[in-house]
C-alpha positions in Angstrom: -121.0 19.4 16.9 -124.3 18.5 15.5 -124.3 14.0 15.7 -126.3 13.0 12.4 -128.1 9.4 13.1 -127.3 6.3 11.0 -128.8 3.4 10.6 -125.5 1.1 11.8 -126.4 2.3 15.4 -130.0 2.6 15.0 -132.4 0.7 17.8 -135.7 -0.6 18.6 -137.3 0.8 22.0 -140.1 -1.7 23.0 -141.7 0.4 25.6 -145.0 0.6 27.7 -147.1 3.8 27.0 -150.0 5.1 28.9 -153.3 4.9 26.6 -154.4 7.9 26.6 -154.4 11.3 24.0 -150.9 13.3 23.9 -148.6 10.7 25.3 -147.2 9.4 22.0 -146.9 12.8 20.9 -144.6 14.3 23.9 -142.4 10.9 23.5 -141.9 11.4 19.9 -141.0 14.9 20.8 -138.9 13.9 23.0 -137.1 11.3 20.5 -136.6 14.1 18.5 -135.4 16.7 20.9 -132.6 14.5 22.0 -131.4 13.9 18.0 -133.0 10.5 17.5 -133.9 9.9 13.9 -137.3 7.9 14.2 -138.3 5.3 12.0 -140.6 2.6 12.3 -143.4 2.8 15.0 -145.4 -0.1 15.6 -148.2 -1.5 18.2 -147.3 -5.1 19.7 -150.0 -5.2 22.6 -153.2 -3.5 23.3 -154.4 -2.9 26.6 -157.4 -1.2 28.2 -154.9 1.1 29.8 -151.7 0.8 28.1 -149.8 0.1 24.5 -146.6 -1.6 24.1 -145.2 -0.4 20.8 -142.1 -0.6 19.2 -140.6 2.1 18.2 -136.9 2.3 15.6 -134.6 5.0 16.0 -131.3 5.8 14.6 -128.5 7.2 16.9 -125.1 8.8 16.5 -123.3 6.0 18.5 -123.9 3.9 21.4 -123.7 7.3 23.6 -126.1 8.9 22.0 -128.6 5.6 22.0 -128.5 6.2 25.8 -129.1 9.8 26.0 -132.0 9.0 23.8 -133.2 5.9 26.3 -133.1 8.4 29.1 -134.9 11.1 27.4 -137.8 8.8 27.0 -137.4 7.1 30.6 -138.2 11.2 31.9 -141.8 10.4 30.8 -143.7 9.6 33.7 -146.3 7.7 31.3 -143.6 5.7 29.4 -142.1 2.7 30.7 -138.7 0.9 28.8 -139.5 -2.5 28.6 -136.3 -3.5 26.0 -133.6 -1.9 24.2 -132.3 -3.9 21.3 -129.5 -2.8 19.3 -130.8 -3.5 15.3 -127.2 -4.3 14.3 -126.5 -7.2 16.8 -129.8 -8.7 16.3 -128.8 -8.5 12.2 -126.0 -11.0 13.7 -127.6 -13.5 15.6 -126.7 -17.3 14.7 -124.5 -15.5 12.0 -125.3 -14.0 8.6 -124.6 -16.5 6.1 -125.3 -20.4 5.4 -124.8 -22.7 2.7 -127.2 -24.8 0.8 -127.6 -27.5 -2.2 -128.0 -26.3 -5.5 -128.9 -29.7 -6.7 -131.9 -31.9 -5.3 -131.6 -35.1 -3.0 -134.6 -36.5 -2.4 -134.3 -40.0 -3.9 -132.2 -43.2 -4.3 -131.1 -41.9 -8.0 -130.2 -38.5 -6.7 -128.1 -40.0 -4.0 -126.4 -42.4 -6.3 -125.3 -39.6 -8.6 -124.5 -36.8 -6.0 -122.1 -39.4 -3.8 -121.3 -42.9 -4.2 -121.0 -44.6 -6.8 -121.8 -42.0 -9.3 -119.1 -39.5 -7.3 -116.6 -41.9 -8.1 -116.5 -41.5 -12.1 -116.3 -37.7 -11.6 -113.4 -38.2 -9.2 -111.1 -40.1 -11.6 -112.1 -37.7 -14.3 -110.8 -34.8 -12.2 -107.6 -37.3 -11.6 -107.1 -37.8 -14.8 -107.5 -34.2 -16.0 -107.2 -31.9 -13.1 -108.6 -28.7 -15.2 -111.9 -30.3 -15.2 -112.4 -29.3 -11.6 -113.3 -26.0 -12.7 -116.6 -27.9 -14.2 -116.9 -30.2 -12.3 -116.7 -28.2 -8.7 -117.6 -25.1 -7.1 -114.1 -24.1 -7.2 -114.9 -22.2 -10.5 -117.0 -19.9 -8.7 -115.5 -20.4 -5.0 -112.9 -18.0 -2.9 -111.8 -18.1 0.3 -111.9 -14.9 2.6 -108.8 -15.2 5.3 -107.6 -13.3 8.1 -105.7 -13.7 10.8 -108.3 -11.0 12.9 -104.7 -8.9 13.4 -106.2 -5.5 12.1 -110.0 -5.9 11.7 -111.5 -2.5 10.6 -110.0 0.4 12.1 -110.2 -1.6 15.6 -106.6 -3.4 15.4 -106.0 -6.9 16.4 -109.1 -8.5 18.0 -108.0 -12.0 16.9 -109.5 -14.8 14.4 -112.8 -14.8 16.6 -114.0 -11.4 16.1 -112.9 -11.0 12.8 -115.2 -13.9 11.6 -118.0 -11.3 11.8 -116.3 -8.8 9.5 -115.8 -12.2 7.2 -118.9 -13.4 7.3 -120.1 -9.8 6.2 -117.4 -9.4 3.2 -118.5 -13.3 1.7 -122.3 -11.5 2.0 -121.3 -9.0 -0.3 -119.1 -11.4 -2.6 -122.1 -13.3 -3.5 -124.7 -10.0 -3.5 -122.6 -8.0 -5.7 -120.5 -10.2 -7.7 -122.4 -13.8 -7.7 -119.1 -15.4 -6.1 -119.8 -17.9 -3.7 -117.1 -17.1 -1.0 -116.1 -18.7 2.8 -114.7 -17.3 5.9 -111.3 -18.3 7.4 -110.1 -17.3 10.3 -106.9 -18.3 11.2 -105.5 -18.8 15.1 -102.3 -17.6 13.6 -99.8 -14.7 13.3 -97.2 -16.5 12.0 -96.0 -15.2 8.7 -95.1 -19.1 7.3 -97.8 -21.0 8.9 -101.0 -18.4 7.6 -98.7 -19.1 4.1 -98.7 -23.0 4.4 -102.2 -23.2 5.5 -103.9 -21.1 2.9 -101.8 -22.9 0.1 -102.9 -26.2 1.7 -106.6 -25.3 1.3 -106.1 -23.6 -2.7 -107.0 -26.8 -4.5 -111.0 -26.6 -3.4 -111.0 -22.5 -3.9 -110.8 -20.5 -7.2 -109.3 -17.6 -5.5 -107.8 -16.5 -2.2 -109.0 -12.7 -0.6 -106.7 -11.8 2.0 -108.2 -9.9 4.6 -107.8 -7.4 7.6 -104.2 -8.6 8.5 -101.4 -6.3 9.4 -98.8 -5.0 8.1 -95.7 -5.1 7.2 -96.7 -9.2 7.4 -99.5 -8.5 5.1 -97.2 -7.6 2.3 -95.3 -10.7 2.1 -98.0 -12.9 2.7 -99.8 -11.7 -0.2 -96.4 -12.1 -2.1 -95.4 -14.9 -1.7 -99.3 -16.7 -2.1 -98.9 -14.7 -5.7 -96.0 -16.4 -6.2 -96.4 -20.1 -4.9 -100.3 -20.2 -6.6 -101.7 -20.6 -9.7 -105.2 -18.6 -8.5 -105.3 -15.0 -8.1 -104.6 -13.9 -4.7 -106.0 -10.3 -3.4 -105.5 -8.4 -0.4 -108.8 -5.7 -0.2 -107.4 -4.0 2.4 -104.8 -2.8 0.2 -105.8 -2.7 -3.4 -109.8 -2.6 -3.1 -109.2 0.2 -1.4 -106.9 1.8 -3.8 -109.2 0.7 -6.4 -111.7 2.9 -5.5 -109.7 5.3 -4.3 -108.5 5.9 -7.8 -111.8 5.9 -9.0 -113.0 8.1 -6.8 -110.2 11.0 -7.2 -110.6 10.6 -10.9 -114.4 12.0 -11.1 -112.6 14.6 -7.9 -110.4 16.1 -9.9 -112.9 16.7 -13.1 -114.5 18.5 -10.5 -111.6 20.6 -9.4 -110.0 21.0 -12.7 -106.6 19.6 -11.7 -104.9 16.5 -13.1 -103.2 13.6 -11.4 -99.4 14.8 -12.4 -99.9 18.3 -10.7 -101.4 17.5 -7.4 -99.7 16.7 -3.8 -101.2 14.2 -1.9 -100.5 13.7 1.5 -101.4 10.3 2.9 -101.8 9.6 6.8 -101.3 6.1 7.4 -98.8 4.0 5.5 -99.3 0.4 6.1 -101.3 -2.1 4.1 -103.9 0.2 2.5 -101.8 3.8 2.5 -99.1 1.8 0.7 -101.2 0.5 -2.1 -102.8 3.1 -2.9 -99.7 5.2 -3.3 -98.3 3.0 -5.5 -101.8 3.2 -7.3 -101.6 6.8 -7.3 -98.1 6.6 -8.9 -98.9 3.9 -11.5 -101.9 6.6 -12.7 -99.3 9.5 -12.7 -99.1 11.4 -9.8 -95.6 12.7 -9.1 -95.8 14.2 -5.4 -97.2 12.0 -2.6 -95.5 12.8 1.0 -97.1 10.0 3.7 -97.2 10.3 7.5 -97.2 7.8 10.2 -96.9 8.5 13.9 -93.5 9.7 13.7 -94.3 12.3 10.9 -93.8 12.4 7.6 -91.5 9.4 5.7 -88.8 10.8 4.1 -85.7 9.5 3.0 -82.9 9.2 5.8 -85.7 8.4 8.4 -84.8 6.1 11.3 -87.3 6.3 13.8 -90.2 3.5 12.9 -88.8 2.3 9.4 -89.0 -1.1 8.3 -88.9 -2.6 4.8 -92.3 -1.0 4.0 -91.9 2.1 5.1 -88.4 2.2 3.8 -89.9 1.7 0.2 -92.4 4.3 1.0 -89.4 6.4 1.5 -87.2 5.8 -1.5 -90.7 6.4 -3.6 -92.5 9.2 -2.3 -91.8 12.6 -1.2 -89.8 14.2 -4.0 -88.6 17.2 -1.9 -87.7 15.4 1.1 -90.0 17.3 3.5 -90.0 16.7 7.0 -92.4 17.4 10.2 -95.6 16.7 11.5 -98.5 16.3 9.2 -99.8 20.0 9.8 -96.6 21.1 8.5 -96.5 18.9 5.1 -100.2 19.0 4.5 -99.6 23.1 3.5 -100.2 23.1 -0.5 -101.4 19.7 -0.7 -104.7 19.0 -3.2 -106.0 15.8 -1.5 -105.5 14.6 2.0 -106.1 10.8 1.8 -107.1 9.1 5.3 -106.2 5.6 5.9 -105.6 5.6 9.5 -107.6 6.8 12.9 -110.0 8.7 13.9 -109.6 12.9 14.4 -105.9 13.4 13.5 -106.8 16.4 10.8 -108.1 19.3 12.4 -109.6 22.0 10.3 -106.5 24.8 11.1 -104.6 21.9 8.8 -107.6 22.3 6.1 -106.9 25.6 6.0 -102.9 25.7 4.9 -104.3 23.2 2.2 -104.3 24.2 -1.8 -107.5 26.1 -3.4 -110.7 23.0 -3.7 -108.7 20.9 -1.3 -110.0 17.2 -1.9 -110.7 15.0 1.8 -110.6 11.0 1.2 -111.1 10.5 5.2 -111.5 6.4 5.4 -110.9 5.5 8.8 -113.8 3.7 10.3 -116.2 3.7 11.7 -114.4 6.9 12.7 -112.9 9.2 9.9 -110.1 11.4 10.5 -112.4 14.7 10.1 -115.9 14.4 10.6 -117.8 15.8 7.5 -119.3 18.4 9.3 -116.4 20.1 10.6 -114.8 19.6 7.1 -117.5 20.7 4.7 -117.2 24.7 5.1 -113.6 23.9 4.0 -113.1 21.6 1.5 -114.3 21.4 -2.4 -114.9 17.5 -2.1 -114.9 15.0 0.8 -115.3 11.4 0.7 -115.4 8.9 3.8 -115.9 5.3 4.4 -119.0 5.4 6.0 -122.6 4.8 4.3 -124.1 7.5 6.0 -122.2 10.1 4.1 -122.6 11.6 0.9 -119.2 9.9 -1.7 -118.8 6.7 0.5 -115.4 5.3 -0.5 -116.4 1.3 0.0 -114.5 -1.4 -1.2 -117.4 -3.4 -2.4 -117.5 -1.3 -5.6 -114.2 -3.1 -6.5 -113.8 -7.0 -5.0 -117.0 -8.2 -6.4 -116.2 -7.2 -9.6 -112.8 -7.7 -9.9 -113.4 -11.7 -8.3 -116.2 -12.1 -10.9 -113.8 -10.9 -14.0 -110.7 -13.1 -12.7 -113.0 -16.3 -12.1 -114.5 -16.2 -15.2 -111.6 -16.0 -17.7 -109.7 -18.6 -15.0 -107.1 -15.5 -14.4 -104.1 -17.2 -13.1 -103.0 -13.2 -11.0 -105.3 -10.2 -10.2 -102.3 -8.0 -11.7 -102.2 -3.9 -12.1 -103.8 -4.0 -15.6 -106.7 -5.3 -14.0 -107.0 -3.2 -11.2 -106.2 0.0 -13.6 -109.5 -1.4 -15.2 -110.9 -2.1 -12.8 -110.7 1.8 -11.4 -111.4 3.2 -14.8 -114.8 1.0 -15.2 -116.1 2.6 -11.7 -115.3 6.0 -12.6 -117.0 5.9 -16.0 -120.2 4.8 -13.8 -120.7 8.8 -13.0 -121.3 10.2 -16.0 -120.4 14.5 -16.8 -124.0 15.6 -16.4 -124.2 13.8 -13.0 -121.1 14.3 -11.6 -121.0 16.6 -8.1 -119.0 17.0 -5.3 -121.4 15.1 -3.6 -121.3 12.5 -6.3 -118.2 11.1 -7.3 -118.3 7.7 -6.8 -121.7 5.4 -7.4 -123.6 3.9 -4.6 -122.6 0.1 -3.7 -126.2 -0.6 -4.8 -125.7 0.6 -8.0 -125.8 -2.5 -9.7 -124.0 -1.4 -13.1 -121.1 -1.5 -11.5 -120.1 -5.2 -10.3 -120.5 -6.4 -14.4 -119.0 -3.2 -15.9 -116.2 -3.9 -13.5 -116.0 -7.9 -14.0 -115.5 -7.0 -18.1 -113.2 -4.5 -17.4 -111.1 -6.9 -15.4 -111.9 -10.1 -17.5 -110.7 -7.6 -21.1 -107.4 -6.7 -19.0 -106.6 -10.1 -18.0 -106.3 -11.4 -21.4 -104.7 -8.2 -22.5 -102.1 -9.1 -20.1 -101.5 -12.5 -20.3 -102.8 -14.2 -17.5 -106.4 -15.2 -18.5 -106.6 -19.2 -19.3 -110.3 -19.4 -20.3 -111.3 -17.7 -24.0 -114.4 -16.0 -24.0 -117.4 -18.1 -23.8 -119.1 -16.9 -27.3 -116.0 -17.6 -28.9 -115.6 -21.3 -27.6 -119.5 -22.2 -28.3 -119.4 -23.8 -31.5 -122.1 -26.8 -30.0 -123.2 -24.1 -27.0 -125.1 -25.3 -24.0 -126.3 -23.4 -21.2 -123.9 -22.4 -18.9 -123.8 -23.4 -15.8 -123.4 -20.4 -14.0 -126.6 -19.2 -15.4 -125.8 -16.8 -18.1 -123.9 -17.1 -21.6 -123.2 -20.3 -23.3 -119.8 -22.5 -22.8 -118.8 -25.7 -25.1 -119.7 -28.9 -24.3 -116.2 -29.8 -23.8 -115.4 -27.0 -21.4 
C-alpha cells in the first residue's frame, strides 16, 4: 500500500552536499524515489567545496522518515549532518503563554492593576458576585482538564503527556473561538477527587472542557460537574465529536440519497465518544444503530464486558438483537462509524456493507481503514486526520459552541445546543459544493466558529439556560464592549 506524506511527520534534513553540477539533482531523486514529499530547500553554508542546505520533507511515519534518511545517506557525495523532526521542534518550551492585556509601566498603572485600586474591585465582586463576569477573565476563561487516562487514541499516558494534547486544544480555543482557555492536568484517577478539584477551581473559570479521560469514569464525571455547577461543563471527547459527526453524516447522506430514520449504523468502539454519538444519532432520528466492542456486538442479555455504559448502550441500540463479531453485523449497514483503533475493518467487511456505504473512520492518528484501501469501496469516507480529504475534527464544534455558551452566560451546554450546533456546520457546505470529498468544511474555514457560536447562543435562550440578553437589546447607553465587538450597557 501506497504511504501518502503528511505534514504531522514531515522533517528537516540538514545535510552536507558536494558542490558540484548533478548532486542536488540525484538526492532529490532520491527523496522522491523513496516517497518523500519535498518541501522547502534551503542553503545555510557555502563552501568552496561543499553546501550545507536544509532540506523539508514530509513522511508517512517515523518508518518511513528513516527509509528516507538512508536513501539519502547511499549518496556518496551527501553527508547527514541532523535530522529534526518539524513536529517536536513546534513543541519546544511549549506552545502557549500568557500575557497582559493592560499596560504596567507606571506608578498609576500599578496602583490601579493591584493595590489599592484592586481592592475596590474586590469588594464590588463581594458584594455582587455577578460582576465577576466584568470585572474578570472568567467571562471569557475555561479550563481544559484531564486526567491523561485516554489521550488520543494512545490510552493512558498520564497527566504529563497529556499536557501536550492540552496545550494544543487551548491553542485552538483561542484561534478559532477567541476563548482564552488553560491546561489542567490532573495526577488523579479518582472519580471524587478530579470531581472536588475541578469544582474547587470553577469560581476563576467561565466554563469547564473535560478532556481525554476514560470511560465509564468520564461519564459520571461529566455528570455530576453538570450537576453540582452553575457553568457549562463539556466533554469533547464525547459530544464534539458527535457534533461533527452529525454534521458530517448530514451533508453524507444528501449525497447518498438516504435519510437518518432508514439507515443502520454500526459503531466500533463504545466508550466516551461511541456512546455520545449514538445517542446523537438517536436524538436526530436514526432508529437502527448496533455498536461493537472487543467482545462483539452489545446486545441485550450480554454479560461478557458490560458495565453501566455499556448496559445502556444495550437497552438503546440494536433493535433486532443481533449478535457476532463486527464482520457479521456490519452486513446491510449504510455507515460504519470508527471511534476506536487502528485496522479492525478490513475491506471483505466493506464489501457485505449496503449500496454507497458511508466510512466515518476516526481513530487516530491511525483510522480503522486506511483511505486507500477503502476508497474503491465506499461512496463517502471521512477520517480524523488532516491529511485526508472530509477530516472529522472536533475543532469545527468546541470553539464555537464555548464562544456561544460564554457569551449569553449559558448556565449548561445542553442537547438544543449541540443540535445547533451540528445543524450550523452542516449548512457551511452549501448543495452546489457539496461532494463526497466535501462534506464537512475545513477547520480553517473561518465561517464556521461564529455561525456556530449564534447557533448555540439562539438555542440557549430557546432552552432556558442562557442568563445574559443579547447585547443590542441591553444597550440603551452602549459602550464598547470589552471583548472587542458589539456594544453592552454600562451597567452590565
Amino acid at each position: 500500500m501506497k504511504v501518502i506524506p503528511s505534514e504531522g511527520y514531515s522533517i528537516t534534513l540538514r545535510l552536507k552536499i558536494a558542490n558540484h553540477p548533478g548532486v542536488l539533482g540525484r538526492l532529490t531523486s532520491a527523496i522522491g524515489e523513496a516517497g518523500g514529499n519535498i518541501g522547502a530547500v534551503d542553503i545555510v553554508e557555502v563552501g568552496a567545496h561543499h553546501l550545507i542546505r536544509d532540506i523539508t520533507v514530509a513522511t508517512g511515519g517515523e518508518e518511513h522518515a528513516e527509509q528516507i534518511a538512508a536513501a539519502v545517506q547511499a549518496i556518496p557525495e551527501v553527508t547527514i549532518v541532523n535530522i529534526s523532526d518539524r513536529t517536536f521542534l513546534r513543541h519546544l518550551g511549549g506552545k502557549i503563554e500568557i500575557r497582559n492585556k493592560r499596560a504596567l509601566q507606571n506608578r498609576s498603572d500599578l496602583s490601579m492593576a493591584y493595590t489599592p485600586g484592586v481592592a475596590r474591585v474586590c469588594l464590588a465582586i463581594h458584594k455582587d458576585p455577578e460582576k465577576v463576569y466584568n470585572l474578570t477573565i472568567k467571562r471569557n476563561t475555561i479550563a481544559v482538564v484531564t486526567d491523561g487516562t485516554a489521550v488520543l487514541g494512545l490510552g493512558d499516558l498520564g497527566p504529563a503527556a497529556a499536557l501536550p494534547v492540552m496545550e494544543g486544544k487551548a491553542m485552538l480555543f483561542k484561534e478559532f473561538g477567541g476563548v482564552d482557555a488553560f491546561p489542567i492536568c490532573l495526577d488523579t484517577k479518582d472519580t471524587e477527587e478530579i470531581i472536588r478539584t475541578v469544582k474547587a477551581i470553577a469560581p476563576g473559570f467561565g466554563g469547564i472542557n473535560l478532556e481525554d479521560i476514560a470511560s465509564p469514569r468520564c461519564f459520571e464525571i461529566e455528570a455530576r460537574l453538570k450537576q453540582e455547577l452553575d457553568i457549562p461543563v463539556f466533554h469533547d471527547d464525547q459530544h464534539g465529536t458527535a457534533v461533527v459527526v452529525l454534521a458530517a453524516l448530514i451533508n453524507a447522506l444528501k449525497i447518498v440519497g438516504k435519510q437518518l430514520g432508514e439507515i443502520k449504523v454500526v459503531v466500533v468502539g463504545v466508550g466516551a465518544a461511541g456512546t455520545a454519538c449514538t445517542r446523537m444519532l438517536l436524538n436526530a432520528g436514526v432508529r437502527n444503530i448496533i455498536g461493537c466492542d472487543i467482545h462483539g456486538a452489545v446486545y441485550r442479555g450480554r454479560t461478557e464486558g458490560m458495565n453501566a455504559a455499556t448496559q445502556w448502550y444495550a437497552e438503546h441500540t440494536n433493535p433486532e438483537n443481533q449478535q457476532g463479531a463486527l464482520a457479521d453485523v456490519i452486513a446491510g449497514a449504510d455507515l460504519f462509524l470508527g471511534v476506536s483503533g487502528p485496522n479492525v475493518l478490513k475491506v471483505e467487511m466493506l464489501q457485505k456493507m449496503n449500496r454507497d456505504p458511508i466510512v466515518f473512520a476516526l481513530a487516530n492518528p491511525t483510522p480503522e481503514i486506511m483511505p486507500e484501501e477503502a476508497w474503491p469501496y465506499v461512496k463517502v469516507m471521512a477520517t480524523g486526520r488532516s491529511d485526508y480529504p472530509n477530516q472529522i475534527n472536533n475543532v469545527l464544534c468546541f470553539p464555537g459552541i464555548f464562544r456561544g455558551a460564554l457569551d449569553c452566560r449559558a448556565t449548561d451546554i445542553n442537547e438544543e445546543m449541540k443540535m445547533a450546533a451540528a445543524q450550523a456546520i452542516a449548512s457551511v457546505i452549501t448543495p452546489e459544493e457539496l461532494h463526497p470529498e466535501y462534506i464537512i468544511p475545513s477547520v480553517f474555514n473561518r465561517q464556521v466558529g461564529p455561525l456556530v457560536a449564534r447557533a448555540v447562543e439562539e438555542a440557549a435562550r430557546r432552552s432556558g439556560v442562557a442568563r445574559r440578553e443579547r447585547a443590542e437589546s441591553r444597550s440603551s447607553s452602549p459602550v464598547p464592549d470589552w471583548r472587542g465587538g458589539g456594544y453592552q450597557s454600562q451597567q452590565d
